[in-house]
N, C-alpha and C positions, 0 to 999 in steps of 0.2 A: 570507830568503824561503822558507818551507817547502813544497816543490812538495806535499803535500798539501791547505794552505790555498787555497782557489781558492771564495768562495762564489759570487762573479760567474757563476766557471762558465766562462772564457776558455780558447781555446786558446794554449797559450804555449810562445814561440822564446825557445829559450837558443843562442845562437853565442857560444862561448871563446874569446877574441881577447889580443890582445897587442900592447908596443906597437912590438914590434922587429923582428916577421915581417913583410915587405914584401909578402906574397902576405895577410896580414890585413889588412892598414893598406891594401892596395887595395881589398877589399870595402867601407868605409866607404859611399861612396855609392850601390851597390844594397841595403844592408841600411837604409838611410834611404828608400831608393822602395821596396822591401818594405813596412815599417814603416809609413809613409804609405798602402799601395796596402792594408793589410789591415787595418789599426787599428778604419775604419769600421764592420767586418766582426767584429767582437768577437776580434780576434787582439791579445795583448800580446806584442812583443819585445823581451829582455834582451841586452844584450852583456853575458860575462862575461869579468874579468880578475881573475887570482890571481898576475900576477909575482912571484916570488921577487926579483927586482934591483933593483927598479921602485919609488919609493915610491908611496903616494897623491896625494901631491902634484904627481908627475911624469904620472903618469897621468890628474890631473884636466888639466894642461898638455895632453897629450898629445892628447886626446880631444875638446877645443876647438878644439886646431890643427885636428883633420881634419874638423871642424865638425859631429860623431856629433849626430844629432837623436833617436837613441831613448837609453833610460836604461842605464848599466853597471853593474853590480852588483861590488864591487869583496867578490873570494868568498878573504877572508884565511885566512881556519879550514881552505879547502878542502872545507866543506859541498859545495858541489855540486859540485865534481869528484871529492871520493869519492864523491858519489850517480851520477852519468853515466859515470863511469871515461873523459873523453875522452883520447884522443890523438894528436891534431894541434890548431892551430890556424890556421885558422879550421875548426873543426867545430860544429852547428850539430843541434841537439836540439829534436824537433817533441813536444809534450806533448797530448792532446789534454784534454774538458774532466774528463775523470777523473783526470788525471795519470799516464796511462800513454803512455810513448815509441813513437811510432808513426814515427817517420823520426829517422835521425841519418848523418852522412855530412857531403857536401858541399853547396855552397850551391848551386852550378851545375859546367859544365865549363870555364868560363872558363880553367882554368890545366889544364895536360895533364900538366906536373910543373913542378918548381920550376925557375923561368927559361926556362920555354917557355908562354907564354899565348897562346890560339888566337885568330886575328881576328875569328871570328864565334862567340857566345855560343850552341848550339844547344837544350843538356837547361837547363830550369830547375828541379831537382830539388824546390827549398825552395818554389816554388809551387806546382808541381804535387802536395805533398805537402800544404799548404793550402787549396788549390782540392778537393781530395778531402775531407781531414776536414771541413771546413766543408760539404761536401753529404751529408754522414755515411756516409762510404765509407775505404777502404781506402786510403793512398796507392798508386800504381803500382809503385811502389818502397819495399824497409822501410831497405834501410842502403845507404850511396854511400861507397866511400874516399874521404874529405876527401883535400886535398893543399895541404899546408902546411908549415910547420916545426912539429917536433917540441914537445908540451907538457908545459911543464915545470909542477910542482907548486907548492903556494901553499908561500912562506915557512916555515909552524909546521912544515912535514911534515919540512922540512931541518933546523931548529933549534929552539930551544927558543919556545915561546911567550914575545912583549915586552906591555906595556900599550898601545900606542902602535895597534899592527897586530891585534893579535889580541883582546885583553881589553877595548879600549874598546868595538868594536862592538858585543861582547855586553850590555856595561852600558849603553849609550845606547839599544837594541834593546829590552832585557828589564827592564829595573830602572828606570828612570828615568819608566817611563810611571809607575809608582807614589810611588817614594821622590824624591819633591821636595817641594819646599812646598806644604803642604797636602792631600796622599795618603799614602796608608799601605797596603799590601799583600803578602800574599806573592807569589813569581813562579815561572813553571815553566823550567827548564833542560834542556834536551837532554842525553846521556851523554855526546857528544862536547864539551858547553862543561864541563861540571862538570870533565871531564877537563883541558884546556885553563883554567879556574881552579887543577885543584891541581896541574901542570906550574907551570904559572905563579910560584906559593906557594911551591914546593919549591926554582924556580930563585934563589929571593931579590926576586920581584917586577921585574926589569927594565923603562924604562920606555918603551925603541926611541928611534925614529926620532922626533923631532916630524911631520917632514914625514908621517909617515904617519896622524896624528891624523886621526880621521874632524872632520866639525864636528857640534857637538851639535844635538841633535835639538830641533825648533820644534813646539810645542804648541796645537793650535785651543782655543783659546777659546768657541767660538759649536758650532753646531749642527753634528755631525757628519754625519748623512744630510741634511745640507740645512734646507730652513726647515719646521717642520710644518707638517701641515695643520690641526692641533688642539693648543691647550697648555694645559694644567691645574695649577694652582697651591694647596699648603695652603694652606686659606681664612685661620691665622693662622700664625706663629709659634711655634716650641715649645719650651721651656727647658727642658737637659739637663743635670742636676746635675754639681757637680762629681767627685766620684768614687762608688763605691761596683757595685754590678752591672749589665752589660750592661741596653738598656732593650727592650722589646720594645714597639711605639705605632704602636693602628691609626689613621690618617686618612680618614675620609670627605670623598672631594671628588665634587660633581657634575659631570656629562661631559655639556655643553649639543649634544647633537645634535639633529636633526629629523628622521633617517630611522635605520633598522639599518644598520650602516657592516660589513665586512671590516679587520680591523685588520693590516698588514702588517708593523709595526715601532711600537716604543717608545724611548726615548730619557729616562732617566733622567739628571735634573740634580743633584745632591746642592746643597743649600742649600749645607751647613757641610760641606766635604769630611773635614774634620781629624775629626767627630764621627761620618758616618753609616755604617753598615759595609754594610748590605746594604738591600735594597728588592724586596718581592714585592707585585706589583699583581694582586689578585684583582678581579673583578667582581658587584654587587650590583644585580637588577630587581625587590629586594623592600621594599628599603628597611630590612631588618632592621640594617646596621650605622649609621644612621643613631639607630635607636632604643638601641644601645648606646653610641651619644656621648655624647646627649643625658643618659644614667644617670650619667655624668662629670663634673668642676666644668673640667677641663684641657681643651686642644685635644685630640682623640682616646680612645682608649678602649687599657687595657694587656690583654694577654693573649700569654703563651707558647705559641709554636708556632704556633696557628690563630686565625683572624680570630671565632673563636663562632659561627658559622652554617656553614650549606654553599652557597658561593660560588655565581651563576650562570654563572661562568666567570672567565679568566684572561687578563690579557695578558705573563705574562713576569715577568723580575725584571730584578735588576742585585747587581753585586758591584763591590767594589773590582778595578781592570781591567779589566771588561769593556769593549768595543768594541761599539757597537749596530749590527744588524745587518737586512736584512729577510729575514724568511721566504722562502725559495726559489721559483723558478717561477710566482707569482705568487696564493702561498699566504695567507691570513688566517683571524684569530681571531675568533668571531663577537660584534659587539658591538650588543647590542639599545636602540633608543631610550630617552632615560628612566635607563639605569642611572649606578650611584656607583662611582665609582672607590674603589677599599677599597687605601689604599698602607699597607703595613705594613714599618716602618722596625726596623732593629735599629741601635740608636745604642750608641756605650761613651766615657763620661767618658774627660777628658782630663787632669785633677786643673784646672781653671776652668768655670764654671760658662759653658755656652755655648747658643746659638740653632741652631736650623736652620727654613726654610722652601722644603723641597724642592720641584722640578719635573718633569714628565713631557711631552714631544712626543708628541705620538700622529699616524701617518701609516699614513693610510689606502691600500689597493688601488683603484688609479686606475681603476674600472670600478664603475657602477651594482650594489650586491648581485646583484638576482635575472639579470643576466646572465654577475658573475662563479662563480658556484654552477651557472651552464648547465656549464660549464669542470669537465675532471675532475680530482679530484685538487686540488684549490682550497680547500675549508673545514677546518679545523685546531681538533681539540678534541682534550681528554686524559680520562681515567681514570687511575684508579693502583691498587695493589696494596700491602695493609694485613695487619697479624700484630695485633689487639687482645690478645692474650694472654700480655702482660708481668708477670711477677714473679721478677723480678731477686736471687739468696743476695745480702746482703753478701760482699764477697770473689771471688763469683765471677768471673772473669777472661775467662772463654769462655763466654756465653754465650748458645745460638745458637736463634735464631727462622726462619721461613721460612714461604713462602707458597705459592700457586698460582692460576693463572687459565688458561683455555683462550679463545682468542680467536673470537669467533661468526661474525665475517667475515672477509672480506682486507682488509688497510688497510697502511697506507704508514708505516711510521716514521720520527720526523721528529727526535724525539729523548727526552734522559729526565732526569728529577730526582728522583733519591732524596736521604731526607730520614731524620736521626736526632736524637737529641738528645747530652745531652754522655758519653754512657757507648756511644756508637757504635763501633765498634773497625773495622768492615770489612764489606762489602755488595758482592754480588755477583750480577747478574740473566743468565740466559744463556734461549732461547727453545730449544725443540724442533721441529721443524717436522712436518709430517706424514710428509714421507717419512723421516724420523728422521736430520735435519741437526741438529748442536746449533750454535748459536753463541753469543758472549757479546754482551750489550747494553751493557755497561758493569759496570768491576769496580772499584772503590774500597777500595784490600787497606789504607790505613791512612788510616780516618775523621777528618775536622777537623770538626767544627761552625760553625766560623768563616770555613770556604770552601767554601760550597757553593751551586753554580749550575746552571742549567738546561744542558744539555749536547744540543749539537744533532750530528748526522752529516753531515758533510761532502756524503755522498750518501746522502740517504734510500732505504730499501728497502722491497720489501714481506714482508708476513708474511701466511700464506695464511690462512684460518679451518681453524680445529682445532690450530693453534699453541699449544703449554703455553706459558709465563712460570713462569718457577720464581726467587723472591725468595729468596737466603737472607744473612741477615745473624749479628755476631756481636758481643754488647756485653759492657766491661771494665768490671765495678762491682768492682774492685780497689782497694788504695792506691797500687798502681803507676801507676795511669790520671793524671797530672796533670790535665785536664778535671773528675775528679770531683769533683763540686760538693758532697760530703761527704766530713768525716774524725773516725771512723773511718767506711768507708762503709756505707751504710744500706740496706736492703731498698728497690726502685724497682719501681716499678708501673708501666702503661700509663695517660699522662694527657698534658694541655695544661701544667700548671705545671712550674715551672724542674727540678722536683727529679724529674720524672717520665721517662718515655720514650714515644715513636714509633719507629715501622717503618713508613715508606711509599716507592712509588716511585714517581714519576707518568708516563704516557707521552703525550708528543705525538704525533698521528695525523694524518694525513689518509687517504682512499680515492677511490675513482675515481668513487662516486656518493656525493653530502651524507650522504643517507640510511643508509649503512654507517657514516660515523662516529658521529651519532646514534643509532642501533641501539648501537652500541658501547659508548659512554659510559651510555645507561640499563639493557644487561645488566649491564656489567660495576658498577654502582650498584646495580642487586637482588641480586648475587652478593657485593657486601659488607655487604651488609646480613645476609644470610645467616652472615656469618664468625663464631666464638666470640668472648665477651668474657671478662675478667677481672674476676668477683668480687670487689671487695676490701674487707673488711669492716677497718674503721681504727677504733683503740681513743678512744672520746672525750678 
């Protein structure tokens, strides 16, 4: 449970409990009338337990017996008691929706100390501490001495990491959403689990406790935000050769609406899992990739990098992993009557010649357009930031491009998708602000071509007008580069085809009037228009 991850947005109780302190194992049922009394209220509550003595097994016992109605998070590694540092149990951590600790203490004064509990309950601190953030105030109080028994640390902290308690969570958690039948991915690890793998590694693998075996983890099948409200289908079929190079294949499908919709979410289905690696849904109200199918004998139209035109917008992509998500606070992409869904598939042979016939849900923002554009901060478009002026030595290893933009208005960043191709090495965007704050937007210090996604911020922010963007990237046309799609390697240029390159970054927006982000997206389109090209005269 990464207390950063919070798209919901929930204020969230962690109480560290256990299952042998008799001053914890009595809070059981006002942390279930808590639980109950705030749920409605957009409050999530965790009981956490990290016994050292205790298996999983005992603990699932345990927590039945006392008939616990909210969820325990059973915290092996010690993530989150080295992130809270509690010490006592029952202690009891108020998060609000930022993820910052605004109450940690006691739950109430029900106990005065250990073996003396008062008759009458008077401070309810953990309410009152709820009752405040949820009217977006301050608790009364920021910290209460819990009073409890002493807490002890998770298992790994005292001995060595087993598979059993420690290394299974991680892989049922982190790997397995991909590596099962029929997915394929890489995955991202914390320092503290990579660590916790090679403890693991070094001690001989140990395999614990059965009893402590988490059970593996169940997979939906069916729609994960629920049922769309719109689903679009390739119109056929598409056969992906047996082996040979990654394919690049745009699909035009129409998107049967009758009014302009707010797009809040997408929800990408991969036909052929085994076969499709990524999925970027650009938007067409002109009909132009319609005319590029047609020029085709196949379903779709091939082209590296870009779909041939310039899109009238976007809804997003997907990669191997993602989780679909909707846009924040009740944010959408604008999607006009009439247009084509332009799904542009990047497939790679499997050595059998296979099918796919992918899917898209599309759900919309549950409000009539022109009332939700009344709403500030609501419509959601991008721009991006381009270097056309690629010509790559052979050999070169460092070689570095960069860009600039200054922002014309205030707008809201929502998030961002930089883009290279396979001689990419590392890309870094940081913004300036007026009063001369630097921050970074996102830094990708060692480029994959093969993993790359739209990347959103947990909590959007704004960026005032007069804000520089400063791109700078750095590409490897070395023989070192494995990715390079040439040996010995070859002079590269800026283009669309395999052998070529890009420099882009794109940024999702929103702002507090429609009208800003529009203004945005067509400055920042005359300002690239404006940028240098690369000349490049190629010998017949």
């Amino acid at each position: 449970m990464p207390l950063e991850q919070n798209d919901a947005r929930k204020v969230r109780v962690l109480v560290f409990l256990s299952t042998e302190c008799p001053i914890a194992r009595s809070y059981t049922p006002e942390l279930n009338r808590l639980s109950a009394e705030f749920a409605p209220r957009g409050v999530e509550l965790f009981g956490v337990w990290g016994d050292a003595t205790v298996t999983r097994e005992a603990a699932a016992r345990h927590f039945a017996e006392f008939n616990a109605k909210f969820p325990v998070l059973h915290d092996a590694g010690g993530v989150l008691a080295e992130t809270l540092k509690p010490t006592h149990v029952p202690e009891v951590f108020v998060l609000n929706a930022d993820g910052q600790t605004v109450y940690r203490g006691a739950i109430d004064n029900a106990w005065e100390s250990i073996g003396r509990r008062r008759a009458n309950v008077e401070q309810r601190f953990l309410a009152d501490a709820l009752n405040a953030v949820l009217a977006g105030k301050k608790p009364p109080v920021a910290n209460v001495e819990p009073v409890g028994c002493l807490f002890e640390r998770a298992a790994s902290a005292k001995a060595g990491p087993v598979f059993t308690r420690d290394i299974a969570p991680i892989v049922f958690a982190r790997c397995t959403t991909c590596h099962r039948a029929g997915q394929a991915a890489p995955f991202p690890l914390t320092e503290r689990e990579i660590s916790l793998f090679r403890d693991w590694a070094a001690a001989g693998a140990p395999e614990g406790d059965a009893a402590d075996l988490p059970p593996l983890p169940q997979f939906a099948d069916g729609w994960l935000l629920g049922k769309p409200d719109l689903v679009v289908k390739m119109t056929e079929p598409f056969t992906v050769r047996a082996d040979g190079p990654d394919i690049l294949q745009n699909f035009v499908i129409p998107i049967p609406t009758t009014e302009d919709k707010l797009v809040a979410a997408i929800e990408f289905h991969a036909g052929n899992k085994s076969v499709v690696h990524h999925a970027v849904l650009f938007l067409d109200d002109k009909g132009h990739g319609r005319k590029l199918d047609a020029a085709t004998p196949e379903p779709g139209y091939s082209l590296f990098g870009g779909v041939g035109f310039m899109p009238s917008g976007a809804l997003g992509g997907w990669s191997v992993g993602n989780t679909p998500r909707r846009l924040p606070g009740g944010m959408g992409r604008y999607l006009k009557q009439g247009s084509d869904l332009v799904m542009q598939l990047h497939y790679h042979p499997t050595g059998k010649v296979e099918t796919d016939q992918s899917t898209v849900g599309i759900y919309f923002v549950d409000k009539p357009i022109a009332e939700a554009l009344r709403q500030p901060s609501t419509l959601v478009g991008s721009f991006w930031m381009a270097n056309y002026e690629m010509d790559i030595p052979p050999g070169d290893a460092n070689y570095r491009r960069a860009t600039s933009y200054t922002l014309p208005r205030d707008v809201t960043l929502v998030g961002v998708v930089p883009h290279m191709h396979l001689l990419g090495k590392s890309m870094i965007v940081k913004a300036t602000l007026p009063d001369g704050t630097r921050r970074t937007l996102i830094d990708v210090p060692r480029w994959n071509y093969n993993w790359q996604d739209e990347y959103y911020f947990e909590r959007p922010f704004t960026l005032p007008q007069g804000t520089r963007l400063e791109l700078q990237a750095v590409f490897d046309n070395s023989a070192d580069n494995p990715s390079n799609p040439s040996s010995p390697p070859q002079r590269v240029t800026w283009g669309e085809g395999t052998l070529d390159e890009m420099l882009y970054c794109f940024f999702l927006i929103t702002a507090e009037k429609p009208e800003d982000v529009v203004h945005t997206i067509f400055h920042s389109m005359a300002h690239d228009a404006q940028q240098p090209r690369t000349k490049v005269e190629r010998p017949e």
